[in-house]
C-alpha positions as CSV (number, residue, x, y, z in Angstrom):
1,X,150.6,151.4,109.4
2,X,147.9,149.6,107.1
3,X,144.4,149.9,108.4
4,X,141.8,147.6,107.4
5,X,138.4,149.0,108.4
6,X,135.3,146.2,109.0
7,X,132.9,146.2,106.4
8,X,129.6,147.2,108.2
9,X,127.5,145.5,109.4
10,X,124.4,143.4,107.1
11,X,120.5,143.2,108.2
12,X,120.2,139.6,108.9
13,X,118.4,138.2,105.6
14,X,115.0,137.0,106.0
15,X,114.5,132.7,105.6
16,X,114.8,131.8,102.2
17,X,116.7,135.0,101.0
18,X,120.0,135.5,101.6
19,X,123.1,137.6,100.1
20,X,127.1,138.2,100.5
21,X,129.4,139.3,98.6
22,X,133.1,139.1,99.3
23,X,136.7,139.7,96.9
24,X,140.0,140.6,98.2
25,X,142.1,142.9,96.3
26,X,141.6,145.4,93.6
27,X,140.0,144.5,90.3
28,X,136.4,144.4,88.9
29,X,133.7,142.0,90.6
30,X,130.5,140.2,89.7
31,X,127.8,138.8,91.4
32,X,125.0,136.5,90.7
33,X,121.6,135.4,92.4
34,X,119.9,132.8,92.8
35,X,116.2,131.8,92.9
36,X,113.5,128.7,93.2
37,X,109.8,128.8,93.1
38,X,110.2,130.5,89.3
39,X,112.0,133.8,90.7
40,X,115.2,134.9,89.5
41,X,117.4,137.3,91.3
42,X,120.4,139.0,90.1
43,X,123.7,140.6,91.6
44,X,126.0,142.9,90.7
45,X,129.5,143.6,92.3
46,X,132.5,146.3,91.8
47,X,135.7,147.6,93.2
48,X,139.4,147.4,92.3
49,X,141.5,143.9,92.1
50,X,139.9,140.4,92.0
51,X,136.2,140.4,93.6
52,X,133.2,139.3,93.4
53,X,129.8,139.3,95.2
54,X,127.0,137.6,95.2
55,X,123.4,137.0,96.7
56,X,120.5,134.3,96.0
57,X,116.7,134.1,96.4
58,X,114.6,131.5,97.6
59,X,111.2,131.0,97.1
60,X,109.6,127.3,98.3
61,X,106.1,126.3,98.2
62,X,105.5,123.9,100.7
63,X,101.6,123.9,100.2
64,X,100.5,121.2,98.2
65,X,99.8,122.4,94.3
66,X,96.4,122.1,92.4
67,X,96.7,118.8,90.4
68,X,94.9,120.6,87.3
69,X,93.5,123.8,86.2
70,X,90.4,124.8,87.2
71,X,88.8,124.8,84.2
72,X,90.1,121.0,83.8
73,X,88.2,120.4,87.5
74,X,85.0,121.3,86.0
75,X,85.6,119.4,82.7
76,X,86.2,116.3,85.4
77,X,83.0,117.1,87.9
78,X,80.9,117.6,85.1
79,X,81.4,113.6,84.1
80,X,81.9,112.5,87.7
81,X,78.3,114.3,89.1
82,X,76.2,113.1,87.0
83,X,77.5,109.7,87.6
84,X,77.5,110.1,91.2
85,X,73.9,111.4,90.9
86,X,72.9,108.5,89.1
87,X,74.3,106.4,91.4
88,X,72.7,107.9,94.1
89,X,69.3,107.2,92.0
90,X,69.8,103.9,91.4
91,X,70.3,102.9,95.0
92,X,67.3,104.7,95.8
93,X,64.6,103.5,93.2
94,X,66.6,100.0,94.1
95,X,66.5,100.2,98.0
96,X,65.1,96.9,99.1
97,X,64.1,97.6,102.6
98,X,65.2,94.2,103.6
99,X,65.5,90.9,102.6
100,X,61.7,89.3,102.1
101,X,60.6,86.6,104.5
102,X,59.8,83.1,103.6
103,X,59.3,80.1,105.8
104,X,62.3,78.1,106.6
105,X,63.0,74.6,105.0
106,X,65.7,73.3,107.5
107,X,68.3,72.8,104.7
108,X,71.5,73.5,104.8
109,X,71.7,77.2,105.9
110,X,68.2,77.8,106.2
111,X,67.5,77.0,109.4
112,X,67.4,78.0,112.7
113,X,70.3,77.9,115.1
114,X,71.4,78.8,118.7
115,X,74.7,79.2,120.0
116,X,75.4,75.6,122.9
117,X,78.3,74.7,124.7
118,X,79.4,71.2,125.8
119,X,79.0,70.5,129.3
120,X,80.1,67.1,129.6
121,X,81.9,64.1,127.3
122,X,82.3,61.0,128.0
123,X,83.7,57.6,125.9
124,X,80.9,55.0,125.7
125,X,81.0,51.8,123.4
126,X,79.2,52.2,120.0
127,X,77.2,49.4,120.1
128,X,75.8,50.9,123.2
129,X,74.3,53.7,121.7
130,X,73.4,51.8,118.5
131,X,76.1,54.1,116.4
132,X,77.7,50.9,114.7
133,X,76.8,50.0,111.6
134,X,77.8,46.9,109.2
135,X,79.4,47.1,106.3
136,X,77.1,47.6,103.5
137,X,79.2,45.0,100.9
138,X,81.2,42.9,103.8
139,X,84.2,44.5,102.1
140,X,86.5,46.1,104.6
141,X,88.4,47.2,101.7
142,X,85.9,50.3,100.8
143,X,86.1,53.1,102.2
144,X,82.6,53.0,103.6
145,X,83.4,49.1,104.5
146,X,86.4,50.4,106.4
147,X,84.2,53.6,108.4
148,X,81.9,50.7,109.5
149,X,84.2,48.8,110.9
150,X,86.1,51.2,112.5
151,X,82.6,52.6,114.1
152,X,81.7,48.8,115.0
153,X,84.8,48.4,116.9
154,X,85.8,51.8,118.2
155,X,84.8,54.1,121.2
156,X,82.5,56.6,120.4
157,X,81.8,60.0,122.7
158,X,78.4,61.0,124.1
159,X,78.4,64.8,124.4
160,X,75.7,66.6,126.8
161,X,75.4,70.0,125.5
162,X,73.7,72.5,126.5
163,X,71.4,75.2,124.7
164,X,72.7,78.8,125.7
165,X,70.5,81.4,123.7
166,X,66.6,81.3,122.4
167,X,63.7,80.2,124.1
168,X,64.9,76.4,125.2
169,X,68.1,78.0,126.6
170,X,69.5,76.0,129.3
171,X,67.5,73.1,128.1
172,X,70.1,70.1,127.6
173,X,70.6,67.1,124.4
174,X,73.3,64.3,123.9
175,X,74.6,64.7,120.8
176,X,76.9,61.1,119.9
177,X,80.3,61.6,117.9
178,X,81.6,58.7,116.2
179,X,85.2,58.1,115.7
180,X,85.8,58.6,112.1
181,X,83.5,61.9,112.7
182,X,85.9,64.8,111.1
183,X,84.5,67.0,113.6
184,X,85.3,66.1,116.9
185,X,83.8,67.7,120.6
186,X,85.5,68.5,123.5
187,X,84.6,69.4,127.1
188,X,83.8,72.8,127.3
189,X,83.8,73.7,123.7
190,X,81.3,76.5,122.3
191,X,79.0,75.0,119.1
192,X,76.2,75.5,116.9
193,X,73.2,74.3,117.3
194,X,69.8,73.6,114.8
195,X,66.5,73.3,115.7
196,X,63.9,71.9,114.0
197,X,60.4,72.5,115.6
198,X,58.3,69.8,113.8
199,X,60.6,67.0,115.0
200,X,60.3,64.5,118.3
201,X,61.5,66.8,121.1
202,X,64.7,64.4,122.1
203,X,65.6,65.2,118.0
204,X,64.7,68.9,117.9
205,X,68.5,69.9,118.4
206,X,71.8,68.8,116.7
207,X,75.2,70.4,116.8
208,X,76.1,71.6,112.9
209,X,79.5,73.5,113.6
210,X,81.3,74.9,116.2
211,X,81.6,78.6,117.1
212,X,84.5,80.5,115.9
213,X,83.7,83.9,116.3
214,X,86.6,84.5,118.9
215,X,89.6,83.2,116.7
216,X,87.5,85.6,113.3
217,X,87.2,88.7,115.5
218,X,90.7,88.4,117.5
219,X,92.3,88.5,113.9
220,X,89.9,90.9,112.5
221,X,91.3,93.1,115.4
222,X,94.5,92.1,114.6
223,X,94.1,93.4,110.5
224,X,92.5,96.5,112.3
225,X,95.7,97.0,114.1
226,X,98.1,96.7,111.2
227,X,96.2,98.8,109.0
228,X,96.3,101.5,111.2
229,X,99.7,101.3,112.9
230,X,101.3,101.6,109.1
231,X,98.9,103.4,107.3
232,X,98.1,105.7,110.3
233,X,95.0,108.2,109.4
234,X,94.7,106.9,105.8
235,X,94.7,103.6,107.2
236,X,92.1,104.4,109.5
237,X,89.8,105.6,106.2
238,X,90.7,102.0,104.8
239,X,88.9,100.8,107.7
240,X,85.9,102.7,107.3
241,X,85.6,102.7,103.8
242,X,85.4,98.7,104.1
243,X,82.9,98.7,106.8
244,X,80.7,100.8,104.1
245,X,81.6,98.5,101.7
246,X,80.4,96.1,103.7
247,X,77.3,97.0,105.0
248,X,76.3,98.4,100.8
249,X,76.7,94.5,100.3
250,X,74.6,93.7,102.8
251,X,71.7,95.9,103.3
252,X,71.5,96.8,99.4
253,X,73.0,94.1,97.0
254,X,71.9,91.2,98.4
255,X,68.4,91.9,99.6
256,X,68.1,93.9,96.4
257,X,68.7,90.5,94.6
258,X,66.5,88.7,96.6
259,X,63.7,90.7,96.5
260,X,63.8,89.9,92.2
261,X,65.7,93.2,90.7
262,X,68.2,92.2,88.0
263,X,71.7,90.9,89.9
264,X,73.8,92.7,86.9
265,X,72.0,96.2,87.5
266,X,72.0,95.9,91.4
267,X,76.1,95.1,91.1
268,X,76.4,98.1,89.0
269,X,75.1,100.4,90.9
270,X,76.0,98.6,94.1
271,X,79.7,98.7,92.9
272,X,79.9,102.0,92.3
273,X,78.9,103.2,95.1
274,X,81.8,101.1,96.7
275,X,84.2,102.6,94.6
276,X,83.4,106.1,94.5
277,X,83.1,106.2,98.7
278,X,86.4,103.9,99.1
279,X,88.4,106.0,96.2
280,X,87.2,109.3,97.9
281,X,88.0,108.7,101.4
282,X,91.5,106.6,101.0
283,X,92.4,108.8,98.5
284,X,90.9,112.4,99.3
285,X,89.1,114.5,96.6
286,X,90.9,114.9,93.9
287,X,91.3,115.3,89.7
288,X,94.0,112.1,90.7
289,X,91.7,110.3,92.2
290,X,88.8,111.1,89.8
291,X,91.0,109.8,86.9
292,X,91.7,106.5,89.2
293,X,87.7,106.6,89.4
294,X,87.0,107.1,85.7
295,X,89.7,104.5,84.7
296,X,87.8,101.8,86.8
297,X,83.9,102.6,85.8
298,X,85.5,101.5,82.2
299,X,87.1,98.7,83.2
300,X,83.9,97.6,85.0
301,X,81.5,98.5,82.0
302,X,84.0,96.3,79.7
303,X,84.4,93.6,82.7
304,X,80.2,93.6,82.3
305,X,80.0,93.5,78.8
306,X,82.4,90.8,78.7
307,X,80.8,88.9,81.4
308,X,76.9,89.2,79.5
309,X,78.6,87.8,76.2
310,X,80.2,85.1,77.6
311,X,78.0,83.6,80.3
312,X,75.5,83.4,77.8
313,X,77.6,82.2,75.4
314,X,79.1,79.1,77.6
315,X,76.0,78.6,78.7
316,X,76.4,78.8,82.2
317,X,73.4,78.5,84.4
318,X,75.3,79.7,87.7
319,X,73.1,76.7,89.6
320,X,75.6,74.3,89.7
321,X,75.8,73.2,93.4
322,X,73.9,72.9,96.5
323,X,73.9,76.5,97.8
324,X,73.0,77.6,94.8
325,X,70.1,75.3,94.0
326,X,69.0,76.2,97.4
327,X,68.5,79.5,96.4
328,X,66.6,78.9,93.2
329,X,64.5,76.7,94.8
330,X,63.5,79.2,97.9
331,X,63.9,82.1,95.3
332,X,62.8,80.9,91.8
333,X,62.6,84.7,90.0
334,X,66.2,85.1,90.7
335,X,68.4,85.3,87.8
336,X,71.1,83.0,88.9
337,X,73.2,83.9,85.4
338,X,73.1,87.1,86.4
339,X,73.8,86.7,90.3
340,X,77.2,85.0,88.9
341,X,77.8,87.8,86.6
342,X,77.2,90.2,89.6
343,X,79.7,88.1,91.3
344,X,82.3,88.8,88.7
345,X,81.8,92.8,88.6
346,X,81.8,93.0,92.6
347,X,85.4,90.8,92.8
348,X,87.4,92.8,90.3
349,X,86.4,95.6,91.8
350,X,89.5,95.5,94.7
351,X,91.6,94.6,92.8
352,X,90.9,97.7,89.3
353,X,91.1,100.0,92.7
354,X,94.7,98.9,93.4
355,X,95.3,99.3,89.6
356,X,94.1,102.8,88.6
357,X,94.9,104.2,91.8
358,X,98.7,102.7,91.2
359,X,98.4,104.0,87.4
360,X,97.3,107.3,88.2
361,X,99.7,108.4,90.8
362,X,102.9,107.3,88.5
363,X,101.4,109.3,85.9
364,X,101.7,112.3,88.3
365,X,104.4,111.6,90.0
366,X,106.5,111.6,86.3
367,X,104.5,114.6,85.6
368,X,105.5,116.6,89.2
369,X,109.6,115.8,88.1
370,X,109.3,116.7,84.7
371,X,106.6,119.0,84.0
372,X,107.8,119.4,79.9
373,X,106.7,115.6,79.3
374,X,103.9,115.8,76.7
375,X,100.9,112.8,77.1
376,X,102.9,110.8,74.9
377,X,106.0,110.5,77.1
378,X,104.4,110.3,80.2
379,X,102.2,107.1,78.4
380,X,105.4,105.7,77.5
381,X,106.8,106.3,80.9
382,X,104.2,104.9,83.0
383,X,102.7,102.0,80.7
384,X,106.1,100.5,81.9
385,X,105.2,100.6,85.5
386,X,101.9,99.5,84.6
387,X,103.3,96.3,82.6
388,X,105.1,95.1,85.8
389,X,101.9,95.9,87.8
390,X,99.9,93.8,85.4
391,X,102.3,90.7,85.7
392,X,101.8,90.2,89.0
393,X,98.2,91.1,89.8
394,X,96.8,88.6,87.3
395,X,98.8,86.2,88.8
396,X,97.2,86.7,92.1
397,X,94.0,86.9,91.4
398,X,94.3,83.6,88.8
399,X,95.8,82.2,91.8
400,X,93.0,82.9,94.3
401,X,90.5,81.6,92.1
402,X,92.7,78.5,91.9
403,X,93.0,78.4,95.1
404,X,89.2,78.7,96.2
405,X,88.3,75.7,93.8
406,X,91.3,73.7,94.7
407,X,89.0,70.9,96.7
408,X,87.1,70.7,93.0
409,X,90.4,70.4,91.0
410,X,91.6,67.5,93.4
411,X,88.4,65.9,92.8
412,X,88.9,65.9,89.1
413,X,92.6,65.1,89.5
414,X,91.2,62.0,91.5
415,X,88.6,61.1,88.7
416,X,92.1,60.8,86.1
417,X,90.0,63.2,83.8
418,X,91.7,65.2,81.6
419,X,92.4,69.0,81.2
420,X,90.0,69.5,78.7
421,X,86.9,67.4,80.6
422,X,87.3,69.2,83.4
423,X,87.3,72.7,81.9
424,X,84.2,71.8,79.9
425,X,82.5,70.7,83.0
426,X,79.8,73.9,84.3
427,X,81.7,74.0,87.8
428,X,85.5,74.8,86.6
429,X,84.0,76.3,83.3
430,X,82.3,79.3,85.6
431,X,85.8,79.7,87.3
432,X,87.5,80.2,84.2
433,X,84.9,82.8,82.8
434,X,85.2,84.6,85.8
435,X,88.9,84.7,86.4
436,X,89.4,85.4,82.2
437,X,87.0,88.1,82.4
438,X,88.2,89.6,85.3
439,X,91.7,89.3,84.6
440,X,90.9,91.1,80.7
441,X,89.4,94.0,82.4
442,X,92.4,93.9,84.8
443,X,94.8,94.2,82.1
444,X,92.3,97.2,80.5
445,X,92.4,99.1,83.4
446,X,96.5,100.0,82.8
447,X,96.2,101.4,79.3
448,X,93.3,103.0,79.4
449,X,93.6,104.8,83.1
450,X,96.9,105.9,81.9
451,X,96.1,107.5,79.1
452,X,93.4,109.6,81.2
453,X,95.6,110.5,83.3
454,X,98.2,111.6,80.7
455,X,95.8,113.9,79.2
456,X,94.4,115.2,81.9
457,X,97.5,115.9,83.6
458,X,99.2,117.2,80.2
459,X,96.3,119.7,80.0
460,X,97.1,121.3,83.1
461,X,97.5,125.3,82.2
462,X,98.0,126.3,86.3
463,X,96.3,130.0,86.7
464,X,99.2,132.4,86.7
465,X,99.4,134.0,90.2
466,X,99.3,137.9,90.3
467,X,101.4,139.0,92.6
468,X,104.8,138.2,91.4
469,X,107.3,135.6,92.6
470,X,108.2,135.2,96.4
471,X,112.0,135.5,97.0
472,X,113.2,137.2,94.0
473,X,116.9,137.5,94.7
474,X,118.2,141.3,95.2
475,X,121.7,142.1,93.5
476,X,124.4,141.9,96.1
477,X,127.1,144.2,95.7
478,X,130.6,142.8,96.3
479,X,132.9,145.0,98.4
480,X,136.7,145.8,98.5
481,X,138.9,146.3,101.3
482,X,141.1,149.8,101.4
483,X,144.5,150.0,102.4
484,X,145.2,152.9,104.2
């Protein structure tokens, strides 16, 4: 009778190493091992007949791997510090302190307003309340001819509305809405109100607008929500890093500007202060986020340069309609060329984050799966990604400077003037600089942020670690069975 004893028993392998080794019959084995993480194990296996035996090693890093050396961190910090310190300078020897008073004119957006709500509407005959007018010409065929008419033989609504905040609140006006009005009251309805103090006191308010602050903040909530909910914590960052953004426009840009330092400088320094806190906290502190925030300081030098030569070149004034002959006129020692040239830099800027950002993390994602491409390779490699990327950015943001003057193009459209009139004129002409300009340092931002980031990730020499690879894989030895 054949006995086959058991082989004894193995230690169970710890995770991540494990060996066995089988072979029936007589005849020399082998064995082989296995191992990831840069460990290598081998096996070895003997006995009579056909066998073999073998065992692996595995080694996984799950921790997250320096981008670059160390040495290549301090070659980064010592160009990103200084910059940061100088941007923290800037801001302070700029710091307004607030926007400087001046007395109100009552024009256009200068001028004092309550929040009212309409307590009662009724229909009342326009000749009643004096609200009809004749036709200037007789000529119903105009369009003012027609308004007249219609006004002279149409029901117009008196409005009592009420004053809800300020010192005359819950004093009441009638406020008379003709019928070709495009802004029409109803019953209820929140509104705007202006004052004006050195007018009869039955004149003193008007309604201007109506309040929309509900509809503004129930879909700001509902952005809020969909950041978060699918980008989670880094979403959450977005949030904050806007609301910074936000409150650097408003409590250092534009009083800065108003209180006479030069619009280009301000937007500098304003705009990179916006970048480096939004990079940073979307993107955490990192060499591949420092090359996304070198690529864009670049782009926005060359988007500046740009923007000096050709604003002066054109000769564009940046006064060119009422708001902003409002502001000369309150604020002559602004610069208003260089408030629209500040308006350019501080608009590309979302947009050369989405680029570099983009640019930077292909170049180390093609990087992390093939560590042996050389700078050249991984240019090559992700100046493709980056062509697709340019393609369709510059087509938004042509389109959304398109689509912000599109009231001024159908005017011109209306006129019958042709292409090159209307380009000529100072209105579309200060479009076209700013959308050309921003879209050449748009298309900048690719080439030259992936070249950074080809070099500096090519550089990388990662320390060599001193204790020596986890999981090196232990020769197995394969084992034979005995007849007996």
């Amino acid at each position: 009778m054949t006995h086959v004893p058991q082989p004894p028993t193995e230690p169970t392998p710890p995770p991540g190493h494990y060996g066995h080794g089988h072979g029936p019959g007589d005849g020399p084995g082998h064995g082989h091992g296995q191992s990831h993480g840069r460990s290598q194990g081998n096996g070895s296996g003997n006995g009579a007949g056909t066998g073999h035996g073998h065992s692996h090693g595995h080694s996984h890093g799950h921790g997250p791997a320096a981008p670059v050396s160390r040495h290549l961190r301090k070659v980064i910090a010592a160009v990103l510090v200084p910059f940061a310190a100088a941007v923290l300078v800037g801001m302070a020897v700029l710091w307004p302190g607030g926007a400087p008073a001046h007395e109100r004119t009552g024009v256009g957006f200068d001028r004092q307003t309550q929040q009212g709500r309409v307590v009662k509407l009724e229909s009342v005959d326009c000749k009643s309340v004096n609200a009809a007018q004749v036709p200037p010409t007789g000529d119903t065929s105009t369009p003012s001819g027609r308004e007249a008419q219609a006004a002279q033989t149409g029901a117009c609504k008196k409005a009592t509305v009420e004053v809800g905040t300020g010192p005359d609140a819950g004093r009441t006006f009638v406020e008379i809405v003709q019928p070709g009005a495009p802004r029409q009251l109803s019953d209820g309805q929140e509104v705007v109100v202006a004052y004006a103090p050195d007018a009869p006191k039955d004149l003193q308010y008007s309604v201007i607008d109506v309040n929309r602050k509900f509809p503004i903040a129930l879909l700001a909530g509902i952005f809020a929500l969909a950041v978060v909910v699918v980008g989670r914590l880094r979403g959450l960052f977005a949030l904050i890093a806007l609301a910074i953004s936000f409150l650097i426009l408003t409590l250092f840009i534009l009083p800065a500007i108003l209180q006479g330092s030069n619009p280009l400088v301000v937007a500098v320094v304003g705009a990179s202060a916006i970048m480096l806190i939004a990079l940073y906290m979307c993107h955490g502190l990192t060499a591949r986020t420092s090359v996304a925030v070198l690529g864009t300081l670049v782009s926005l030098l060359l988007i500046g340069l740009l923007g000096t030569l050709f604003i002066d070149w054109a000769f564009l004034s940046g006064n060119t309609d009422d708001n902003t002959g409002l502001i000369h006129g309150l604020y002559p020692d602004i610069d208003m060329s260089g408030l629209l040239l500040a308006g350019v830099i501080i608009g590309s800027l979302g947009v050369l984050d989405d680029v570099t950002v983009t640019q930077t993390s292909a170049v180390w994602e093609l990087h992390q799966a093939d560590p042996t491409m050389g700078p050249r390779a991984l240019y090559r490699a992700a100046i493709r990604i980056g062509r697709d990327h340019i393609a369709s950015v510059v087509n938004t943001l042509i389109l959304a400077y398109a689509g912000a003057a599109l009231p001024l193009l159908l005017l011109f459209s209306i006129a019958n003037s042709s292409m090159g009139a209307v380009a000529n004129s100072e209105l579309v002409a200060e479009e076209i600089v700013r959308t050309l300009v921003g879209s050449i340092g748009l298309v900048a931002s690719v080439p030259v942020t992936t070249a950074l980031a080809a070099v500096v990730v090519s550089a990388d020499r990662p320390e060599a670690s001193g204790s020596p690879a986890a999981g090196t894989g232990r020769g197995g030895r394969g084992r034979r069975r005995r007849k007996r």
